[in-house]
Structures are given as C-alpha cells and as structure tokens.
C-alpha positions as CSV (number, residue, x, y, z in Angstrom):
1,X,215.0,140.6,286.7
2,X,211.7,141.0,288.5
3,X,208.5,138.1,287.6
4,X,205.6,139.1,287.0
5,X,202.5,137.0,287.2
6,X,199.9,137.7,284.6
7,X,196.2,137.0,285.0
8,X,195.7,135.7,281.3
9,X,191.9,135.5,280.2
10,X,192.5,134.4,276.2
11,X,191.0,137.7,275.6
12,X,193.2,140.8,274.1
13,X,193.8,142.7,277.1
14,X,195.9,139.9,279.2
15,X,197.5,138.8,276.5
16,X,198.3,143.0,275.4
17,X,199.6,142.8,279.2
18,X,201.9,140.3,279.0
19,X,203.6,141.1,276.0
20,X,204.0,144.7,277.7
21,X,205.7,143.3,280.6
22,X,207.8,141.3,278.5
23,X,209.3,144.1,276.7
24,X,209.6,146.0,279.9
25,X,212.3,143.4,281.0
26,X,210.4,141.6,283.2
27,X,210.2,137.8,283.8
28,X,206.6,137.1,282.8
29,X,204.7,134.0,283.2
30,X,201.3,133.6,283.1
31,X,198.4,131.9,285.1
32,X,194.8,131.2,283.8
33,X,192.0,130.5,286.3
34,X,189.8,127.8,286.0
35,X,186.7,129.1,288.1
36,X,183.5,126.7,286.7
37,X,182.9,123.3,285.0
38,X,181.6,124.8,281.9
39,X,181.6,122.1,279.6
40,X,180.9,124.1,275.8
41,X,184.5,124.2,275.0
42,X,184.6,127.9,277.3
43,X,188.1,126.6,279.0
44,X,189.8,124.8,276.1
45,X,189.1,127.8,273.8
46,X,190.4,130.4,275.7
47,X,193.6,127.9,276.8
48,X,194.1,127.6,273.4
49,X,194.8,131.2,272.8
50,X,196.9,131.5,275.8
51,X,199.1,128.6,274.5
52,X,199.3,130.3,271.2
53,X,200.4,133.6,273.0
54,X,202.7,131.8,275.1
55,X,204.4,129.8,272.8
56,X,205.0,133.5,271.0
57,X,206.5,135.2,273.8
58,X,207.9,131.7,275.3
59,X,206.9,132.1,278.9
60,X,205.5,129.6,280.9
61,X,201.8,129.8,282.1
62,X,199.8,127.8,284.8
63,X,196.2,126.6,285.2
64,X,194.7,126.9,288.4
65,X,191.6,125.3,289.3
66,X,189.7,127.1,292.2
67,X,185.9,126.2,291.0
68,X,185.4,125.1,294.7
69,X,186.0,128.7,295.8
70,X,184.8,130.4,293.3
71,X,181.4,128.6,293.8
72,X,181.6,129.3,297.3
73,X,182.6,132.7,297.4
74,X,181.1,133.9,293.8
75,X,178.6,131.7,292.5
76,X,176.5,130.8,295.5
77,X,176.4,134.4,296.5
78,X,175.1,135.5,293.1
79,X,172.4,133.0,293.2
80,X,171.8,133.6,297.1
81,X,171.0,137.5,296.9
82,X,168.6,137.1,294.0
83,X,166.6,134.6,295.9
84,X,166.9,137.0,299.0
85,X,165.7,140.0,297.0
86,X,168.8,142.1,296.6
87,X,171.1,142.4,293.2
88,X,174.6,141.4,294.0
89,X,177.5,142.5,291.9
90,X,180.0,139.2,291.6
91,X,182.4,140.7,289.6
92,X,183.1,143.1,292.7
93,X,183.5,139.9,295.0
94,X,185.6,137.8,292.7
95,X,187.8,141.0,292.3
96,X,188.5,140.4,296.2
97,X,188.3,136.6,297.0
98,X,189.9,135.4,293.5
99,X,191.5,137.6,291.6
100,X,193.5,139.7,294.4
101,X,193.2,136.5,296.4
102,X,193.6,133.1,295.9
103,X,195.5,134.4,292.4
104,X,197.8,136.3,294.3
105,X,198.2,134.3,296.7
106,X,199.2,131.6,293.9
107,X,201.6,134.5,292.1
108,X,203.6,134.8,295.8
109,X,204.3,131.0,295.6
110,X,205.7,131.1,292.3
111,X,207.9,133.8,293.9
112,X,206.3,136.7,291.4
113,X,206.8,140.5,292.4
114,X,204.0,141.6,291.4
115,X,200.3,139.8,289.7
116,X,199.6,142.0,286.6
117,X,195.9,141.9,284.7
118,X,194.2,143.2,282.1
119,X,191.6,145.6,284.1
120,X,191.5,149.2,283.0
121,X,192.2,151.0,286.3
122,X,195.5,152.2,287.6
123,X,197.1,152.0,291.1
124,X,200.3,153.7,292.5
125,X,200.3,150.3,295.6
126,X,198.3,152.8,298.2
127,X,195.3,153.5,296.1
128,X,193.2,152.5,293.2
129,X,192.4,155.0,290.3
130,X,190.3,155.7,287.4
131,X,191.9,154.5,284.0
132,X,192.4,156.7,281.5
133,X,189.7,155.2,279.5
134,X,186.5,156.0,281.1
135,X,183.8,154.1,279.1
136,X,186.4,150.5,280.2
137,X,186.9,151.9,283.8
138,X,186.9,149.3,286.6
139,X,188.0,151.0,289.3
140,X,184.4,150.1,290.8
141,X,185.0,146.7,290.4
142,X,188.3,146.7,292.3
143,X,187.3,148.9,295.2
144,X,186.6,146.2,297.7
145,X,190.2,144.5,297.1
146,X,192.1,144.4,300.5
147,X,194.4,146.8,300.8
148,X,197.4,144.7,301.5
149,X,197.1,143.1,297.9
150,X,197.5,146.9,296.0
151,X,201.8,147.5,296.3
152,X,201.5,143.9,294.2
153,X,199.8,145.0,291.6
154,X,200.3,146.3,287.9
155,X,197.7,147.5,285.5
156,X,199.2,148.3,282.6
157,X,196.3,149.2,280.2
158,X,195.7,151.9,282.4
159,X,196.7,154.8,280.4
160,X,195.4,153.0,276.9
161,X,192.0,153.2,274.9
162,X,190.5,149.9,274.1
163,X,190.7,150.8,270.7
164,X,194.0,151.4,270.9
165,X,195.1,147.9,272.3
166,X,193.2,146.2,270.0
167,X,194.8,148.3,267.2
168,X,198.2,147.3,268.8
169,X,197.3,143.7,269.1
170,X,196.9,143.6,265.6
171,X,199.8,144.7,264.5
172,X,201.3,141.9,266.5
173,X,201.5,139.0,264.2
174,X,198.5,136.1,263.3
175,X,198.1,134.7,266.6
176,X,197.2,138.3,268.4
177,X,195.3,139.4,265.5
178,X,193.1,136.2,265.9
179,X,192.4,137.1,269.7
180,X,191.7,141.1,268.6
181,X,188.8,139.3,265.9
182,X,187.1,137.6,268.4
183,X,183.7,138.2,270.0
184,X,184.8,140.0,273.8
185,X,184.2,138.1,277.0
186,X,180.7,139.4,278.8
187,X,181.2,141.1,282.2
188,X,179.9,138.1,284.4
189,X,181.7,135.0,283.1
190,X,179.0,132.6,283.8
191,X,176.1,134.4,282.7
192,X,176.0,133.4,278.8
193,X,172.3,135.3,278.4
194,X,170.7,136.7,280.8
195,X,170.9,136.2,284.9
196,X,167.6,134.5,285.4
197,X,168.6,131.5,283.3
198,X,171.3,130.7,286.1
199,X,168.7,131.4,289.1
200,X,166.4,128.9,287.1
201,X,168.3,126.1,287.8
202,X,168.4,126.8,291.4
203,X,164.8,128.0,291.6
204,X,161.6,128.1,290.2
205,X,161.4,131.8,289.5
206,X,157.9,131.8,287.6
207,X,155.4,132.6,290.5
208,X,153.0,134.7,289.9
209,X,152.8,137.2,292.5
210,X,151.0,140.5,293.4
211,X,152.1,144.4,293.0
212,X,151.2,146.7,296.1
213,X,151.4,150.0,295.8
214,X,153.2,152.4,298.1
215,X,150.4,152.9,300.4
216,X,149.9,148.5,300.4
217,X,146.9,148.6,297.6
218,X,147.0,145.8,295.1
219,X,147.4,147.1,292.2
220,X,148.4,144.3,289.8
221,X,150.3,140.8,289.2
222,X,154.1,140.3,288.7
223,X,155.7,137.3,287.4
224,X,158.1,136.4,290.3
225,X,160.3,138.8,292.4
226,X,163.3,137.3,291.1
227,X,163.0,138.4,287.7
228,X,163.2,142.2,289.2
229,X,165.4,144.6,289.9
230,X,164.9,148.0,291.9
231,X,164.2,150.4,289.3
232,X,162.8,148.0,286.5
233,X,159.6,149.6,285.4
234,X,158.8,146.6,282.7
235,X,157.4,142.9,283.0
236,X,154.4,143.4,285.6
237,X,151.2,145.2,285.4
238,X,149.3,147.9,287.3
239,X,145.8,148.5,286.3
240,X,144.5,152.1,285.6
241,X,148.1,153.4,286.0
242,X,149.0,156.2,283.5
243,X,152.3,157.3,284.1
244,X,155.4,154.2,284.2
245,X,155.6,152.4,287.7
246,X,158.9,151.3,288.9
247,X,160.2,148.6,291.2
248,X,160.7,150.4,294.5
249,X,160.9,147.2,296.7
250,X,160.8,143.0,296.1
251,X,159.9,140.8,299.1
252,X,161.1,137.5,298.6
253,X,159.4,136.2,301.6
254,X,156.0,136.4,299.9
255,X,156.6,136.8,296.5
256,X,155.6,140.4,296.5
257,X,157.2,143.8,294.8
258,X,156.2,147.2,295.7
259,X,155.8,149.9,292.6
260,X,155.6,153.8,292.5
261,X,156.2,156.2,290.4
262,X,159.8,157.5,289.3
263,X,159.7,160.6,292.2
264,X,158.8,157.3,294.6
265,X,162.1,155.9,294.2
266,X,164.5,159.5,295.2
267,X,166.8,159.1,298.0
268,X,168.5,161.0,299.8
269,X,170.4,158.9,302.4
270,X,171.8,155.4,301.8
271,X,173.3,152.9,304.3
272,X,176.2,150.5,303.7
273,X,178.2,147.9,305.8
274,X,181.3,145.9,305.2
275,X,183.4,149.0,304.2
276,X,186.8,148.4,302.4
277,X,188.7,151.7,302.7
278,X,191.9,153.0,302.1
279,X,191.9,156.0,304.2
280,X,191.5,156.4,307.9
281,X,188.9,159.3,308.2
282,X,185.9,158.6,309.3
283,X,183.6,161.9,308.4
284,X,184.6,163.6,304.8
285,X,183.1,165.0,301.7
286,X,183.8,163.1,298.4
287,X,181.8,162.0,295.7
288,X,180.3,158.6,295.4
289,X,178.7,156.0,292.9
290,X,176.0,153.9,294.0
291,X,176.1,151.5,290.6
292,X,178.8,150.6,287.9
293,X,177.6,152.8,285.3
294,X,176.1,155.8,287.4
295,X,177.7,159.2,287.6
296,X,179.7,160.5,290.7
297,X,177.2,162.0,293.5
298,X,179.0,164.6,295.6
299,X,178.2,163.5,299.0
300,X,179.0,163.2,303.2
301,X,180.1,160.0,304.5
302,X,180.0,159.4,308.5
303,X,181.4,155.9,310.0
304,X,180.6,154.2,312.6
305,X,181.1,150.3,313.5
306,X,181.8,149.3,310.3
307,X,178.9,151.1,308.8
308,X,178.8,153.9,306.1
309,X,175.9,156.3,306.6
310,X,176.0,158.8,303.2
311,X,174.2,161.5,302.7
312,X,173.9,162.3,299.2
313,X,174.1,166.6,298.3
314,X,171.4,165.7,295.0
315,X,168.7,163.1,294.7
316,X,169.3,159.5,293.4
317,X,167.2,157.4,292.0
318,X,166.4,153.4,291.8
319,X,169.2,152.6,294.3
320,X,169.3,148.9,295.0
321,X,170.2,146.9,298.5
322,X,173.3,144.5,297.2
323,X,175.4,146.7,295.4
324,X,178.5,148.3,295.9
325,X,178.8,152.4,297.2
326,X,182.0,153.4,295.6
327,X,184.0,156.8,297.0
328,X,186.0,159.0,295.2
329,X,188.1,162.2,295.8
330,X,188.7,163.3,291.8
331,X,190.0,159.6,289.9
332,X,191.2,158.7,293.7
333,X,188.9,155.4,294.9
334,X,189.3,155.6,298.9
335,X,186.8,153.4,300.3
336,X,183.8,151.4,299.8
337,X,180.9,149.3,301.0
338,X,177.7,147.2,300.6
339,X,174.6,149.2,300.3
340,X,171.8,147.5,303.0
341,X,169.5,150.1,302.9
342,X,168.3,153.7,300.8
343,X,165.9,156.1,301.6
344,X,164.5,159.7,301.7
C-alpha cells in the first residue's frame, strides 16, 4: 500500500482529498503547516477541524512549523516588493519554496509516495494542467514549482467543480458538513483585509506624493506609492483631467507615480527573468497570461540567459513588474517567469 501525504488546510478541499485517497487504498496521513504566529485562534481552529477529520478517517497527521521560512521566503518578499514598487504574487512563491518544498521534502521523510493537496489543477508528473474547473484553476499558481517535485504529486480535485465537492462533503457525516458551512480561506493567508494593513506595520505608507504625467508634468497628489498598483485608476487626483487616468508607473525612490490614460498603458512586449519551464525549446508560439485572472494572449517567446523576451500577437494592458508570465500550449503549463519589464 502506497502513503500518501496530504497537505490538510481545515478547509473542504484537503479534507475532500484525503478522504479520496483513503478510499483509493492508499495509506494517508496528513500534515498541516504552521507558516505564521497568528495569534486570533487562525491555527487552533483550523487544527481542530483536521483533528475532527482525522479522528474520522483514523490517520495520523503532523504539524510542521516552518514560520522561519516562510517569513523568509514568503512574507518578507511580499512586503519587500511593495516597498520596491512592484506587486509580488506570494501565493506563486510559497507554491515553490513551501508547499512543493519544505512540505515535500517533509512527506519524503515520512517515507510518502507521493504529497497530495487540495489545489484545482491536474498534473500527469511531467507537466502541470488546467483543472477542470476553470473559475478555481491554479495552475498559475503552481507554474514556478521545480520540476523535480511534479512525478510526487496528486491533485485529486482536478476533474471536480467546487460545488460539487462541497456537495460531496456534505453528504459525509457532521464533522465534513461543519467544514463545507464555513466561511472559505482567502487566497493570501496572512492578508485578513486588505494588503496595505500588512505593509503598515513595516512602513509608513501615508506620504503624500506627486502624479506626473507621461511627458513629467505635475498633474496632481497621490497618497503614497505603496497604496498603488499598475493599472489602479482610483485614490489620487489629476486636475482638469476628463477621461480616467491610470497608474502606468510608481517610483518608490521618491514617492512618485506616473498616470495616463487607458491607451497609455498597451504593451506589446514584456520582459521576464527567473524562468521555471518544463520544456526545452527556446523560441515557440504559445499562449500566455500575464496575471491570475487574465485571459490567455497568444504570443512568441525567445530565450536567452535565463530571460523570457515575449512578444504578445494583441495588445495588453496594465501589466505590472512582479508578477508571474504564465505559458500555455492548450490546458498544458510549460514554462514561466517573473515579469521585470513591459512595454510598446
């Protein structure tokens, strides 16, 4: 009988997943990761639930405590790129350092075959795909995990509808019903409201700065470049301006953003280092998503020393430095990098 490790979150999905696996035949045991010091009750609450499904299934499950990494390798970096001015994506970076790593990792100890979660996204061990469900796809979220770690995993939501597994949980006696009831984790785990609260404690983020126009005019006041993102078109004025403005650029240096109007912020080309891929090529046609929630842009990708140059076939617009440049051939994720740089 093969073991399975399974990521287990308290949350419906995971604990869907390992009662799956169970009835698959494997041996399951589950492992929940401790990655801040939250001190509202977040950890017990969501321990408590795993117990609960646990002691239902009777497997065993492990905490493991990796705060100091995840600081490291999540937090600090979140915090770090709004102060520099870009708009990271931690969810991408924790997919790769601490899910698919240090968890992993952990799983291999415990002699598992294979770390099982609760992502919607499917891969075959060479590649990652598209789920199924499209509107609770992650496959952008995953793209960056090394390519070693994909023959040792399992998603197996990846054919189901959210709906469905939360249909399915219910049926599953009290203590799955209670977990389908309540409220669903939010996509950054430390982020209870909104992002600036967390840059607050780091920073002061209410300076008042100025807004410069394309052609360097001053054209306004902002309330501090940290509270922007490329694209934002609200929270800063422009006097005598009758169509929307939109963030086209933040300079942290100064405390300065530069506004245009909406044809201001088209690209054409975008730059992007610290590729991930999963294929050899290094020229090839595919299609490509510059956000999370953006459509695929068909698209030519050159590389060269560990840089993506990508020239899209149609406009995009609002593209910020700090996110992740996903490719795709059809559902088929082969590749993807850091965007440094986006323009006409």
């Amino acid at each position: 009988m093969k073991k399975v490790m399974v990521g287990m979150s308290g949350g419906i999905d995971s604990s869907v997943t390992a009662y799956m696996l169970q009835k698959e035949g494997f041996e399951v045991e589950g492992v929940y990761l401790k990655l801040h010091n939250r001190t509202d009750g977040y950890h017990e609450s969501n321990i408590s639930y795993i117990d609960n499904v646990a002691k239902h299934l009777d497997i065993k499950y492990h905490i493991l405590d990796i705060t100091k990494d995840f600081t490291k390798e999540v937090y600090d970096y979140f915090v770090n790129s709004y102060l520099e001015g870009t708009t990271p994506n931690p969810c991408v970076k924790c997919n790769r350092q601490i899910k698919f790593g240090k968890m992993l990792d952990f799983a291999k100890e415990h002699n598992a075959s294979y770390l099982a979660t609760g992502h919607y996204a499917k891969t075959d061990g060479e590649f990652i795909y598209e789920a199924d469900d499209k509107t609770k796809d992650q496959s952008y979220f995953l793209s960056q995990v090394d390519k070693e770690a994909l023959p040792f995993m399992m998603f197996p939501m990846s054919t189901y509808k959210k709906e469905d597994i939360i249909k399915f949980g219910a049926k599953l006696g009290d203590i799955y019903k209670k977990i389908t009831e309540k409220n669903e984790s939010q996509e950054i785990c430390f982020v209870d409201t909104v992002y600036t609260d967390v840059i607050k404690k780091h920073a002061n983020i209410d300076q008042p700065g100025i807004v410069f126009d394309e052609e360097g005019n001053e054209v306004g006041t902002h309330k501090g470049y940290m509270h922007y993102t490329i694209g934002k078109r609200r929270g800063f004025t422009v006097h005598g301006a009758h169509e929307p403005h939109f963030v086209k650029s933040l300079n942290a240096k100064d405390n300065t953003i530069i506004v245009g109007k909406k044809e201001s912020l088209e690209i054409n080309t975008v730059e992007a280092n610290n590729l991930n891929m999963y294929v050899d090529d290094t020229n090839f046609k595919c299609g490509v998503k510059l956000r999370y929630r953006s459509h695929l842009l068909p698209c030519e990708v050159s590389i060269k020393d560990d840089r993506a140059t990508i020239k899209l076939k149609n406009s995009a617009f609002g593209v910020a430095t700090g996110q992740l440049a996903v490719f795709y051939i059809d559902e088929k994720v082969i590749g993807s990098a850091w965007i440094t740089k986006a323009f006409k």
